[in-house]
C-alpha positions in Angstrom: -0.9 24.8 -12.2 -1.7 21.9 -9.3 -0.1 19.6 -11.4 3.3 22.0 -11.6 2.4 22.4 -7.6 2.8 18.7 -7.1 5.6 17.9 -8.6 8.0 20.9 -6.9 6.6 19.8 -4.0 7.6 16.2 -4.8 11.1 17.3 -5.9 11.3 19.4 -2.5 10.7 16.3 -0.5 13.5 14.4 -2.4 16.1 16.9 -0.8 14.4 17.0 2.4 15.2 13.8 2.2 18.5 13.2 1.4 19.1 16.4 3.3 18.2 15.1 6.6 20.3 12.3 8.9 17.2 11.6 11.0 15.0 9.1 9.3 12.0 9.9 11.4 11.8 12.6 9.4 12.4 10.9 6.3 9.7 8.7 6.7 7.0 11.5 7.5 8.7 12.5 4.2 7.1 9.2 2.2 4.2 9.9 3.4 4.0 13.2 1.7 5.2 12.1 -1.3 2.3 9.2 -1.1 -0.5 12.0 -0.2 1.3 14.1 -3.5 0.9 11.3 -6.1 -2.7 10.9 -4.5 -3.5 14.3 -5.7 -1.8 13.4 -9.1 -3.3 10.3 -9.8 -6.9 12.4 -9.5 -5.7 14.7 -12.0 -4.8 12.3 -14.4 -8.6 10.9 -13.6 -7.9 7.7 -11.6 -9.7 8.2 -8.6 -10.0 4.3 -7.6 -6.5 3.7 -8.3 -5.8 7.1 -5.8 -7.7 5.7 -3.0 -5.3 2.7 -3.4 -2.6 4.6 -3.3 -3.6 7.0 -0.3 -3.8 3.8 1.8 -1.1 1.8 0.7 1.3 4.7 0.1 -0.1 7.5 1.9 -0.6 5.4 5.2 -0.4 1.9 5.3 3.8 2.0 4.0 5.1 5.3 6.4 2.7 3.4 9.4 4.8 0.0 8.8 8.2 2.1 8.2 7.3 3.9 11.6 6.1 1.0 13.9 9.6 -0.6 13.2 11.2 2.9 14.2 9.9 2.7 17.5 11.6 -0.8 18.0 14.7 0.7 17.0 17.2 2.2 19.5 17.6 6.2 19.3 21.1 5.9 18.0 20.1 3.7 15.0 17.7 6.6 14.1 20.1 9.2 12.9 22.2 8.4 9.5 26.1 9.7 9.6 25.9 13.7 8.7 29.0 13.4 6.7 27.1 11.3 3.9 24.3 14.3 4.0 25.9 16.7 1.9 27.2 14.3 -0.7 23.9 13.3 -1.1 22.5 16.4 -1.4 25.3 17.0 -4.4 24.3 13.6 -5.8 20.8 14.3 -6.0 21.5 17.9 -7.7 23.1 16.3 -10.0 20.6 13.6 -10.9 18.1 16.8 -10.7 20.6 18.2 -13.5 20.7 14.9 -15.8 16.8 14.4 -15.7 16.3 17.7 -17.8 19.4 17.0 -20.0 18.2 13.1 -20.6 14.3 14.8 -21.1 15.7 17.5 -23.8 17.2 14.3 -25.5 14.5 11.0 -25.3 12.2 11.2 -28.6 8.6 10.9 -27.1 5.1 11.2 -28.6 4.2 15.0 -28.7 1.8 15.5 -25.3 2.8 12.4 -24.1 4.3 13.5 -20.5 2.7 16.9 -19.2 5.6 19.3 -18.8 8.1 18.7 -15.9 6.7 15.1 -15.5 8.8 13.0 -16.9 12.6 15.0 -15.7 10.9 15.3 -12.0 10.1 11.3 -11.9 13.2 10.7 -13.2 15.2 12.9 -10.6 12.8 11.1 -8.1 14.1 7.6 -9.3 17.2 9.0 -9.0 16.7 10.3 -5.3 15.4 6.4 -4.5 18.9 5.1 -5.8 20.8 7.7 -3.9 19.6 6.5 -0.6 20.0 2.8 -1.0 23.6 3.1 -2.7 24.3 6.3 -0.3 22.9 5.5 3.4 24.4 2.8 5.2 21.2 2.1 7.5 18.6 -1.1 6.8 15.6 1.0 7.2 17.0 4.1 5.0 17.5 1.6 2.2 13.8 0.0 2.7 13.0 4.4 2.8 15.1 4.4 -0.9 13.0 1.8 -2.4 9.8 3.3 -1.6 10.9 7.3 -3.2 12.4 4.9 -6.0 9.1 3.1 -6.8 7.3 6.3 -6.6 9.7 7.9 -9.2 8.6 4.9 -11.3 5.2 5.0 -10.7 4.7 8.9 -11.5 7.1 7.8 -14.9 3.5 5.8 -15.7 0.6 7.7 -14.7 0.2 9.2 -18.2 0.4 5.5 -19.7 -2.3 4.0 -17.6 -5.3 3.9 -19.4 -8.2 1.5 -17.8 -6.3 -2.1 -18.5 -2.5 -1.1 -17.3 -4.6 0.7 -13.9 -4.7 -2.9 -12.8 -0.9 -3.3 -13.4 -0.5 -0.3 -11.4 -2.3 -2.1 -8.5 -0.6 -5.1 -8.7 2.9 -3.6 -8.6 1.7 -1.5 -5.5 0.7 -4.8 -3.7 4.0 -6.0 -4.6 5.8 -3.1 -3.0 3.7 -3.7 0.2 4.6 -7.1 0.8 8.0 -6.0 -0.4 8.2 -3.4 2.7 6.3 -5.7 4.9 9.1 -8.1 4.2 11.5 -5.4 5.0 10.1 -4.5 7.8 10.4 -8.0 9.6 13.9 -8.3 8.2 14.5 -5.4 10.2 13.1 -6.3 13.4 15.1 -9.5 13.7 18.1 -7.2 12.9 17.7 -5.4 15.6 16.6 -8.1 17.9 19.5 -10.2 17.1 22.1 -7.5 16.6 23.5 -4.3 18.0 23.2 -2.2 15.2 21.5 -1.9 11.7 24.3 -0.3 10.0 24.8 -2.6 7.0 28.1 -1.0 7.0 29.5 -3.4 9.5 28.9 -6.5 7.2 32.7 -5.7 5.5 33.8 -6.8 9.2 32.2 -10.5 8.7 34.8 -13.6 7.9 34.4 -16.7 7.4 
């Protein structure tokens, strides 16, 4: 039952994700979803590997993603609402192919626990969304966090006490991805006035 719990929870913080311009609020929103696959991780049994992930996930990531917010100007805060609902529709419909796709793969019986593996797809999905769908820096940086997580809760029931340590090492690899990011950002805004990658069509040689 806290399994089932965690994951609609998950799933709700996709759409309250791509259902929300302000990206303040999308970032309190990867914190969630780190605190969520904390809880997850313990019931699969991997307490060390949860502790990593409550501190590099849980708070270490959304404290990076929000320390460059508050460098940001206000304006570069809020996404475009017209985008809002067609990401919404996008991510129904990713919601909509992750159960078809699960009714069709061909896995070992008691493999994934049921509603694992169609939720962390729709999750990967979400990620995608907001790279390809938002036209901010930091949204896209947001994207590749709730995409990594869809791909992390893909593995928890393949870990076993060898691949834990592969787990690690791709969540240090996301940190100094985001770090990266981060830094990226901050020069962006620094140099430029906006962050809206949008405007890069307008470049010419």
């Amino acid at each position: 039952m806290l399994l089932q719990t965690c994951l609609f929870l998950l799933v709700l913080s996709n759409f309250c994700m791509l259902g929300t311009p302000r990206i303040r609020r999308m970032t309190g929103m990867t914190a969630i979803q780190g605190l969520l696959l904390t809880v997850l991780l313990c019931i699969f049994g991997h307490v060390m590997l949860a502790v990593a992930v409550l501190l590099i996930k849980g708070l270490l990531l959304p404290g990076l993603l929000w320390r460059t917010l508050k460098r940001l100007p206000a304006q570069a805060l809020v996404c475009p609402r017209k985008v809002v609902p067609l990401d919404v529709l996008a991510g129904m419909g990713g919601l909509a192919f992750s159960f078809w796709l699960d009714g069709r793969l061909v896995m070992a019986h008691g493999l994934f626990p049921p509603m694992l593996l169609p939720l962390g797809l729709a999750t990967l999905f979400c990620g995608l969304i907001l790279i390809v769908g938002r036209i901010k820096a930091i949204t896209q940086v947001i994207g590749y966090l709730v995409a990594e997580n869809g791909i992390f809760l893909l593995g928890m029931p393949l870990m076993t006490t060898g691949t834990a340590w592969f787990e690690l090492a791709l969540l240090l690899d996301v940190f100094v991805a985001v770090f990266v990011m981060g830094i990226a950002i901050n020069h962006i805004s620094d140099s430029f006035a906006s962050i809206d990658v949008a405007r890069f069509r307008s470049l010419r040689d």
